[in-house]
C-alpha positions as CSV (number, residue, x, y, z in Angstrom):
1,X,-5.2,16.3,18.3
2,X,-7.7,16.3,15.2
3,X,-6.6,15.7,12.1
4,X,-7.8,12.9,9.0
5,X,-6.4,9.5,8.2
6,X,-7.3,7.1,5.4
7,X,-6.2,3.4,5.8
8,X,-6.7,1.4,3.1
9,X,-7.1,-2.4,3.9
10,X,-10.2,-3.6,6.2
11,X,-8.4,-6.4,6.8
12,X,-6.9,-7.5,10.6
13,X,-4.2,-4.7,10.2
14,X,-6.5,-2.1,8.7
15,X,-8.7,-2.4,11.7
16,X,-6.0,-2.2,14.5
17,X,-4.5,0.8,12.8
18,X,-8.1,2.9,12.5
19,X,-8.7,1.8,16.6
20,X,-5.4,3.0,17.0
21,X,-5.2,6.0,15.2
22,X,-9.1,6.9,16.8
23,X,-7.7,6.7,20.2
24,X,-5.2,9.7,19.0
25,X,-8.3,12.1,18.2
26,X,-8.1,11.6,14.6
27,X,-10.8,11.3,12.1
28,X,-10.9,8.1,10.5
29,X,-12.2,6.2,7.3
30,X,-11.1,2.7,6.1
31,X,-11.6,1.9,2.1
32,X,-11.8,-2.1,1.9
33,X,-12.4,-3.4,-1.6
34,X,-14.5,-6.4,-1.0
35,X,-17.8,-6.7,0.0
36,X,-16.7,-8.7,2.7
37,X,-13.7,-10.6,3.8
38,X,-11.1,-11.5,1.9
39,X,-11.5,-15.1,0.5
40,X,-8.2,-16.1,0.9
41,X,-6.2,-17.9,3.4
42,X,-4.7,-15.2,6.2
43,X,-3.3,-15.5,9.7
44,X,-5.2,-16.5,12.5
45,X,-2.9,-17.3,15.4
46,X,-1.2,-14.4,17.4
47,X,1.5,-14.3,20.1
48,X,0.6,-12.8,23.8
49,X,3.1,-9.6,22.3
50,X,-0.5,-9.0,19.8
51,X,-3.1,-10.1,22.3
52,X,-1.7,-7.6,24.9
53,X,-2.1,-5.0,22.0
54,X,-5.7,-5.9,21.0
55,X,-6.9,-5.7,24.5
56,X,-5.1,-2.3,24.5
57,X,-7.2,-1.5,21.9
58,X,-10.1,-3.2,23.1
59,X,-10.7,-5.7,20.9
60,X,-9.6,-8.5,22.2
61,X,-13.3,-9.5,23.9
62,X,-15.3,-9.3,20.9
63,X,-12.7,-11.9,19.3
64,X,-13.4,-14.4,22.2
65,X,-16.7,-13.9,21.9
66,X,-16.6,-15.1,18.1
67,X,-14.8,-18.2,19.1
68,X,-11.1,-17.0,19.5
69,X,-9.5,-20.0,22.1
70,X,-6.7,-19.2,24.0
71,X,-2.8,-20.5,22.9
72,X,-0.2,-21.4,25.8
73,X,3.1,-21.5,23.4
74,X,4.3,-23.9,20.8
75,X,5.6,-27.5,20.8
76,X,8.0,-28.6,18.0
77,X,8.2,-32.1,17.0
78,X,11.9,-33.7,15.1
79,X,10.3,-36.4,13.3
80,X,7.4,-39.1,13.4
81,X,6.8,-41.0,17.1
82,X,9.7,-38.6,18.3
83,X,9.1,-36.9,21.5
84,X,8.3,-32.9,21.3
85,X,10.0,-30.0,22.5
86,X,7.5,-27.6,24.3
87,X,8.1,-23.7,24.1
88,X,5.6,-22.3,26.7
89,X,4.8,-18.8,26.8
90,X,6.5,-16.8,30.3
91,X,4.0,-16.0,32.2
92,X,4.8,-12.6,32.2
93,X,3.4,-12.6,28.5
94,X,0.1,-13.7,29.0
95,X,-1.8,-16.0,26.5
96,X,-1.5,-15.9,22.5
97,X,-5.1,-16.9,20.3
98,X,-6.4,-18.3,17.6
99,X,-9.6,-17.7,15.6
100,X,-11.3,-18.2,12.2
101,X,-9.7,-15.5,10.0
102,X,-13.1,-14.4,8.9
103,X,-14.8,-14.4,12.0
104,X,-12.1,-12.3,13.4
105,X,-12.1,-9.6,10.7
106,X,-16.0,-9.3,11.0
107,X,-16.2,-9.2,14.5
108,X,-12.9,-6.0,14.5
109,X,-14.9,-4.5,11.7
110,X,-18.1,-4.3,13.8
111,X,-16.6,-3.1,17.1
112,X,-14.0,-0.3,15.2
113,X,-17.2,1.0,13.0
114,X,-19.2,1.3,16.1
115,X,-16.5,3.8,17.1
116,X,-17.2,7.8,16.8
117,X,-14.2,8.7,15.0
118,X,-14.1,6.1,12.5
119,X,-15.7,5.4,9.4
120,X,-15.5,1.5,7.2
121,X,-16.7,1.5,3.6
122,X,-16.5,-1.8,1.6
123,X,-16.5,-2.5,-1.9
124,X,-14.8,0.9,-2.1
125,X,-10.9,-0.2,-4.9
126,X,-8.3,2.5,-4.0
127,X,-6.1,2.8,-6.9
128,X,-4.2,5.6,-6.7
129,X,-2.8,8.2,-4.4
130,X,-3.9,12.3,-4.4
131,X,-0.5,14.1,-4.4
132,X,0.3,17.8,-3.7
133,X,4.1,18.3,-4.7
134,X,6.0,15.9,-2.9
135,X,3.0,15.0,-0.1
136,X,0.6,12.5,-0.5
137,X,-2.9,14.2,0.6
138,X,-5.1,11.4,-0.1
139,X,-6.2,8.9,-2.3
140,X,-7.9,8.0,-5.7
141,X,-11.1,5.4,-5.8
142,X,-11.4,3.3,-8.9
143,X,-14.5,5.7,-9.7
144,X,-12.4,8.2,-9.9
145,X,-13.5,10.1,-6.4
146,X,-10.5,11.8,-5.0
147,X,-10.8,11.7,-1.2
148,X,-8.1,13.7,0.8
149,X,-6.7,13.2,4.2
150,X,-2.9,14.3,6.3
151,X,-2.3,10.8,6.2
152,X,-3.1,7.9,4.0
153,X,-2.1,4.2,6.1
154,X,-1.5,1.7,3.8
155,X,-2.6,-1.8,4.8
156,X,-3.5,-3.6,1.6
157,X,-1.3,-6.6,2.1
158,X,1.6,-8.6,1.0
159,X,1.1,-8.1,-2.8
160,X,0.3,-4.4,-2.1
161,X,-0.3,-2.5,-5.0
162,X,0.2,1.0,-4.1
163,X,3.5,0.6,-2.7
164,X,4.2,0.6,-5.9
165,X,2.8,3.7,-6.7
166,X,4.9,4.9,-4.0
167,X,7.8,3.9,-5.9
168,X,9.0,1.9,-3.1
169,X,10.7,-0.8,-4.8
170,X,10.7,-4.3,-2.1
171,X,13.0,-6.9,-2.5
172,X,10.7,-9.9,-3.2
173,X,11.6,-13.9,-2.9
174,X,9.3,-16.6,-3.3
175,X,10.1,-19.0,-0.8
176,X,7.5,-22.3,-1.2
177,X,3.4,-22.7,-1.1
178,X,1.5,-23.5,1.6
179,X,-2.1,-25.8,1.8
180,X,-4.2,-25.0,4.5
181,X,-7.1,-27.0,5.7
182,X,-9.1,-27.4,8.8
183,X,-9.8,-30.8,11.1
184,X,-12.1,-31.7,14.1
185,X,-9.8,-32.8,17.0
186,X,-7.4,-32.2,19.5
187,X,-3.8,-31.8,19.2
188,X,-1.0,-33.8,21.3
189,X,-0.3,-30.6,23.6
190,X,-3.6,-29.0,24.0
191,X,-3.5,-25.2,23.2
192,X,-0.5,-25.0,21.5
193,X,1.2,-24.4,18.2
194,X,2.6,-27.5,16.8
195,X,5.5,-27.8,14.3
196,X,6.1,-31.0,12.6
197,X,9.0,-31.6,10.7
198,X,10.5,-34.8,8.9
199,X,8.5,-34.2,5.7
200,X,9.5,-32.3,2.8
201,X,8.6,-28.8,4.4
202,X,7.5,-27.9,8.0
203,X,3.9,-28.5,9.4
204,X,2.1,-26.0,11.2
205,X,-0.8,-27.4,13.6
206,X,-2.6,-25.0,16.1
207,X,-6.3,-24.5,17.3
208,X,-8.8,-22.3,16.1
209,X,-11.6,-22.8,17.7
210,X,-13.1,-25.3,20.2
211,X,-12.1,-29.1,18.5
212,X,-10.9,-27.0,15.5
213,X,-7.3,-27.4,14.2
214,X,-5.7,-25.7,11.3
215,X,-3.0,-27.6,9.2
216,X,-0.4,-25.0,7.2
217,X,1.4,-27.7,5.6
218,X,4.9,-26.0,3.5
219,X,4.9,-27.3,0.1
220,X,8.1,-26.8,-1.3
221,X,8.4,-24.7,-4.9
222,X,8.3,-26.8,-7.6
223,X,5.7,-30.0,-6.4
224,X,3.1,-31.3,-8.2
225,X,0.0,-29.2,-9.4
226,X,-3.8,-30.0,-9.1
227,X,-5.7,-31.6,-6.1
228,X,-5.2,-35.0,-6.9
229,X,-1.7,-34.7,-7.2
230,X,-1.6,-32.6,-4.0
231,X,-3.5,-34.7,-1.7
232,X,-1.3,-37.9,-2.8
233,X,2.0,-36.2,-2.1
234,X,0.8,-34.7,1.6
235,X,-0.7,-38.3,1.9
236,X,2.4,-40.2,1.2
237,X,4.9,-37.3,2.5
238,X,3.5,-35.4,4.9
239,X,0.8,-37.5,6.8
240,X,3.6,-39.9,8.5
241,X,5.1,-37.4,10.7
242,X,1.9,-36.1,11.8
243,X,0.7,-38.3,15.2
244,X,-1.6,-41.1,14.5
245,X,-4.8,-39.6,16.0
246,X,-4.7,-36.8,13.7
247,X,-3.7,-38.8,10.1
248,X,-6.9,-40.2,9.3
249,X,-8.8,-36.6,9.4
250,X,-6.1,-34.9,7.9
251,X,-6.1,-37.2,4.9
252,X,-10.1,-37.1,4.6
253,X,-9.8,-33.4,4.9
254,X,-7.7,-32.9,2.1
255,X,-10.0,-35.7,0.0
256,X,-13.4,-34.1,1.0
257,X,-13.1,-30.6,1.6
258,X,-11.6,-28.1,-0.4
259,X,-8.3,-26.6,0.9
260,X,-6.9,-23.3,0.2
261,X,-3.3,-22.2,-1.2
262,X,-0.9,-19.2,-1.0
263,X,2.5,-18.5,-1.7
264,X,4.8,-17.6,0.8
265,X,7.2,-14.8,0.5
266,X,10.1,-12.7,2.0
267,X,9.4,-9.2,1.3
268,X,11.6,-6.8,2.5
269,X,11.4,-2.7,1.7
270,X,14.3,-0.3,2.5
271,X,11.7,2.1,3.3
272,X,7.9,2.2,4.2
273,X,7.0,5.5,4.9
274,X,6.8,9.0,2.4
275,X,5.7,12.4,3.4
276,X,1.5,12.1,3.9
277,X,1.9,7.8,3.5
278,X,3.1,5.0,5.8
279,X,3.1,1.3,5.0
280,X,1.7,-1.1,7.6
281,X,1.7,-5.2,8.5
282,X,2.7,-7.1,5.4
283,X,2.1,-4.1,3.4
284,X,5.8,-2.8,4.4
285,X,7.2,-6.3,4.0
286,X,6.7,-10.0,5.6
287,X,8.5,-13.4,6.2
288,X,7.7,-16.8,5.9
289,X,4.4,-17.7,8.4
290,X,6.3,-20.9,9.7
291,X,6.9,-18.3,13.3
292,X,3.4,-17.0,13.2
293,X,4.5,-13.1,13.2
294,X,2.8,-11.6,11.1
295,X,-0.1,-10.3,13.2
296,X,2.4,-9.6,15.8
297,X,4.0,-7.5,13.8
298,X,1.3,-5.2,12.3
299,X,0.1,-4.6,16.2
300,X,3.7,-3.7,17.1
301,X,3.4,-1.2,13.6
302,X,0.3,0.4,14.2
303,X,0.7,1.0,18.2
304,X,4.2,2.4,17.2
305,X,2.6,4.7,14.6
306,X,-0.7,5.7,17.2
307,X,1.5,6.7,19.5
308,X,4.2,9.0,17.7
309,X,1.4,10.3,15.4
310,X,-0.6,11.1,18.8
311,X,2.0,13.5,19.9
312,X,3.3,15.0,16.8
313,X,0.6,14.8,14.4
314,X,1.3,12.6,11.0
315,X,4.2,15.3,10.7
316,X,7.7,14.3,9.0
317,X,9.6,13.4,12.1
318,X,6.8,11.4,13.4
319,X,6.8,9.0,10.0
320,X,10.7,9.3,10.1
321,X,10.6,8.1,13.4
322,X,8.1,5.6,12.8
323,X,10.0,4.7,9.7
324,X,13.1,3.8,12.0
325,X,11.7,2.5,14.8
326,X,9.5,-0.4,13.1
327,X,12.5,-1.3,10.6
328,X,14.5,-2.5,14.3
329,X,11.9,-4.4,15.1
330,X,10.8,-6.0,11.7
331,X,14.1,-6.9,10.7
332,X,14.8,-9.0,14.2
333,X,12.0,-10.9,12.9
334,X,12.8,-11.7,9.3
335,X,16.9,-12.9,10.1
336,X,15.3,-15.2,12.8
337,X,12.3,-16.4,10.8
338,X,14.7,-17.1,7.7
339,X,17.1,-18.9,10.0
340,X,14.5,-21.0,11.5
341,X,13.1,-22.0,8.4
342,X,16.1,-22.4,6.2
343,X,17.1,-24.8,9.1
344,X,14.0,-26.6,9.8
345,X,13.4,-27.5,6.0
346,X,17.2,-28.2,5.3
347,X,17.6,-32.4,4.6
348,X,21.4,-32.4,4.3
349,X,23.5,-33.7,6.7
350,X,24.7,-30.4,8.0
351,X,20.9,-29.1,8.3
352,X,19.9,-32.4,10.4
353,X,22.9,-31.8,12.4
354,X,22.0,-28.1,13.4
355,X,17.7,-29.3,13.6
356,X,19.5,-31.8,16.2
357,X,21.1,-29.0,17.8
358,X,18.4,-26.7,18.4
359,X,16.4,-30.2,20.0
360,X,19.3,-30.6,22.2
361,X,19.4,-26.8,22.8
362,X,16.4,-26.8,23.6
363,X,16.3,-29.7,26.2
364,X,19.5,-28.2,27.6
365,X,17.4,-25.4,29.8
366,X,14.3,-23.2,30.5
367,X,16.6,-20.4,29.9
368,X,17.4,-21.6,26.2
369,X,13.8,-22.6,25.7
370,X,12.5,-19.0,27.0
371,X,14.9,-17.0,25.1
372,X,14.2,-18.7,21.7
373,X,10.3,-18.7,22.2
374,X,10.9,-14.6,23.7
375,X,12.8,-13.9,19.9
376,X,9.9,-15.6,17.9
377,X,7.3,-14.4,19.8
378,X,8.6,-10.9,19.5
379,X,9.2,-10.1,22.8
380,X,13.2,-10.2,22.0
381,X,14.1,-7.8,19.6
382,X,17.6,-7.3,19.8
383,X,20.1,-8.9,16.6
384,X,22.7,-9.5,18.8
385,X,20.5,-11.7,21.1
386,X,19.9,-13.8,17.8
387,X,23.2,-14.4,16.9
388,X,24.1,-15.6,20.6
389,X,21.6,-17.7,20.3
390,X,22.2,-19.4,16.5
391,X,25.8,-19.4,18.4
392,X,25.1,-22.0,20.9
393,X,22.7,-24.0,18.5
394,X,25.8,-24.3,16.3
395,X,28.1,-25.5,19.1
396,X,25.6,-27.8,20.5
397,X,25.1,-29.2,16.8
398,X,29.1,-29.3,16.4
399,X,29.4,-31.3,19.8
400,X,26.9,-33.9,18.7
401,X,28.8,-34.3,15.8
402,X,32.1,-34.5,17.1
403,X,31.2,-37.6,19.4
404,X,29.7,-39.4,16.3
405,X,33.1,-38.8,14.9
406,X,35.0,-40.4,17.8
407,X,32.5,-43.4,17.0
408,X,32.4,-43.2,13.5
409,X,35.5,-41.6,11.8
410,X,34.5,-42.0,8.3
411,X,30.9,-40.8,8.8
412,X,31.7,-38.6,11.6
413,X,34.2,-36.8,9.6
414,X,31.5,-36.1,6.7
415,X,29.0,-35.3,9.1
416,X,31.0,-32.5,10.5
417,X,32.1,-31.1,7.1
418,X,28.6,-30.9,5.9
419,X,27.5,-29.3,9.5
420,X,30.2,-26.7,8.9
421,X,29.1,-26.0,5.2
422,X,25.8,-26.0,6.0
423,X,26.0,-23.6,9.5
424,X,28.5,-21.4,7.6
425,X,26.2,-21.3,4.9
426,X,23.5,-20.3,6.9
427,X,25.3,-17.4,9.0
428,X,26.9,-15.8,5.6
429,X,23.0,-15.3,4.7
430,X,21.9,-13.8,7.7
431,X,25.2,-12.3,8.1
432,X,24.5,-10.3,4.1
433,X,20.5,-9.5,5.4
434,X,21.9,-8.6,8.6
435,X,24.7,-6.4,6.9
436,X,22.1,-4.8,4.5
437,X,19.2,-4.0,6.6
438,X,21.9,-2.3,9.1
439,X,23.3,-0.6,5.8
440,X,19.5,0.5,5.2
441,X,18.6,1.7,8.8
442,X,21.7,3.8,8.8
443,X,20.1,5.4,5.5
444,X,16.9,6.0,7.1
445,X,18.6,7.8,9.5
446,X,20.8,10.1,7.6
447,X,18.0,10.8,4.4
448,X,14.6,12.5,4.9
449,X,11.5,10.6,3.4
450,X,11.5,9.8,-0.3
451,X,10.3,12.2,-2.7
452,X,6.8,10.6,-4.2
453,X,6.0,13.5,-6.5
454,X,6.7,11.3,-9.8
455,X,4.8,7.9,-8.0
């Protein structure tokens, strides 16, 4: 089936949608407005769930080839000198990777430009839409140009701008900062992602490249400004529950190199798609990077849109569909993303209780580790498998604290009050997103796309 696309975005998500819209037949052209890569700080690791997709899309080579290294599953740490729990990948799932986010978006944009079908212009600003009526037929460069297509892909990013063109309004919160910076050396379990916690916000540690680790270090909102100030509070807060081989080039890292910083955000839309237009990756709404989705998530968009859009055409019903079927998947991710972290960053007596349940959990089985890696790796996509599994955390945590009751009734008996506060706390949250993104998948279901004539 031929027909014309625009994506706009030459990022990692702009790239996977124009090889997987060319596969369909279609004509394709990606607008990217910088020169090159985008300066800023952007995922790098990805889950098996993603790798599978980029070797459907064959892509996945040319990323080894720039350096990508392989990733075997995650390894989470409780606290300084305390023993890890390890979350391997199944091996049904295959390996996830990680790579320098610039060598990775150069190597996708040479392979998907070498394609027959598709078309990558840089240093091209989109900054408006063409509309006919109530359809979007193309879009408007910051020249002026109008350039027309049947369907315009949106993959510009978490602060998007013409999403807001589209008049779809997201529900923003900013959640904390994170400083990123790279060291030579190896981490504790090999090819893994590691989480650190017992500092004021989660670590994230995982490998990059041969000897290369990347530190996302959660810095909550609200902490000192400037570099000085930042270095001495990761020094003195942060470096002690990072293992002892690792300390000293993390802390001359931060001193002699410059690190980068970006805010972290849930974004959530009740709708990312409008007759001619779909939104894609973080364009159509993200959570915090502490589970690594993101990347995951924009494969699992643009192979859900490539393949209705290959039957159909970029018809109604295909976006519709498209519309519905990513919101069920994207929405599994945020409620257990905003779990996990609200948990993981808690420092309450209630929150250590339930990070000590999910250690315990953890340790209790394979079956409970391979069911919480399968939900943040994205190979679990069903709510109700979430809140069986937040279930048992909270009886686990609740068992704990019962027994330090028996020993300690005084303590004990706080102990338990604050884990039921806290737990209860944190179920009524997911418990309202839950509630509201069901109430807004039952309204993509009953109401046709938006009407974008007004923008």
């Amino acid at each position: 089936m031929s027909f014309e696309v625009i994506v706009v975005g030459g990022g990692f998500t702009g790239m996977i949608a124009a090889a997987a819209l060319s596969r369909t037949g279609a004509k394709v052209t990606v607008f990217e407005a910088a020169q090159t890569t985008d300066p800023r700080f952007r995922g790098e690791l990805i889950h098996p769930r993603g790798v599978r997709g980029l070797e459907a899309l064959g892509l996945k080579a040319a990323l080894f080839a720039k350096g990508a290294v392989a990733v075997t599953g995650f390894a989470v740490t409780p606290g300084a000198n305390e023993p890890a729990s390890v979350l391997p990948y199944g091996p049904e799932q295959g390996m996830g990777l990680g790579i320098d986010h610039h060598q990775m978006v150069l190597a996708m944009r040479e392979q998907v430009a070498a394609r027959r079908n598709v078309s990558v212009t840089t240093g091209k600003r989109i900054v408006d839409f063409v509309r006919e009526g109530t359809r979007i037929a193309g879009v408007r460069d910051v020249n002026g140009t109008a350039h027309r297509a049947q369907l315009v892909v949106v993959a510009d990013g978490r602060q998007s701008k013409l999403r807001l063109l589209l008049g779809l309004e997201p529900n923003i919160e900013l959640l904390s900062y994170t400083v990123a910076f790279g060291v030579e050396g190896e981490l504790p379990h090999g090819r893994m992602g590691h989480v650190f916690l017992g500092a004021p916000g989660p670590i994230h540690a995982y490998p990059y490249g041969e000897g290369r680790i990347r530190f996302c270090v959660d810095v909550p909102l609200g902490a000192a400004k400037g570099k000085d100030a930042m270095v001495a509070l990761l020094a003195r807060d942060y470096a002690p529950v990072v293992p002892a081989s690792l300390r000293d080039a993390m802390i001359a890292s931060l001193r002699d190199e410059p690190f980068e910083g970006c805010a972290n955000h849930s974004i959530t839309m009740p709708a990312c798609a409008a007759p001619g237009v779909v939104l894609v990756g973080d364009a159509g709404g993200c959570g915090h990077p502490l589970t690594a989705s993101g990347m995951t998530n924009a494969m699992n968009d643009v192979l859900t849109l490539g393949e209705l859009v290959g039957r159909s055409g970029p018809s109604d019903a295909a976006l519709s569909e498209y519309q519905r079927q990513r919101y069920d998947f994207v929405r599994m991710r945020e409620l257990f993303t905003d779990a996990l972290y609200e948990v993981f960053r808690g420092h309450d007596p209630g929150s250590r209780a339930l990070q000590q349940g999910v250690f315990r959990y953890w340790a209790s089985s394979e079956r409970s580790r391979n069911a919480s890696m399968n939900i943040l790796s994205g190979e679990e996509v069903r709510v109700s498998r979430f809140v069986s599994e937040y279930s048992r955390v909270f009886r686990r945590s609740a068992v704990d604290v019962v027994g330090k009751l028996v020993r300690d009734p005084r303590n004990g008996t706080a102990r338990l009050s604050s884990l039921v506060k806290t737990s209860f706390a944190r179920m009524e949250v997911a418990a309202e997103r839950a509630a509201r993104r069901w109430v807004d998948r039952h309204r993509l279901e009953l109401h046709e796309l938006p009407d974008v004539r007004q923008g």
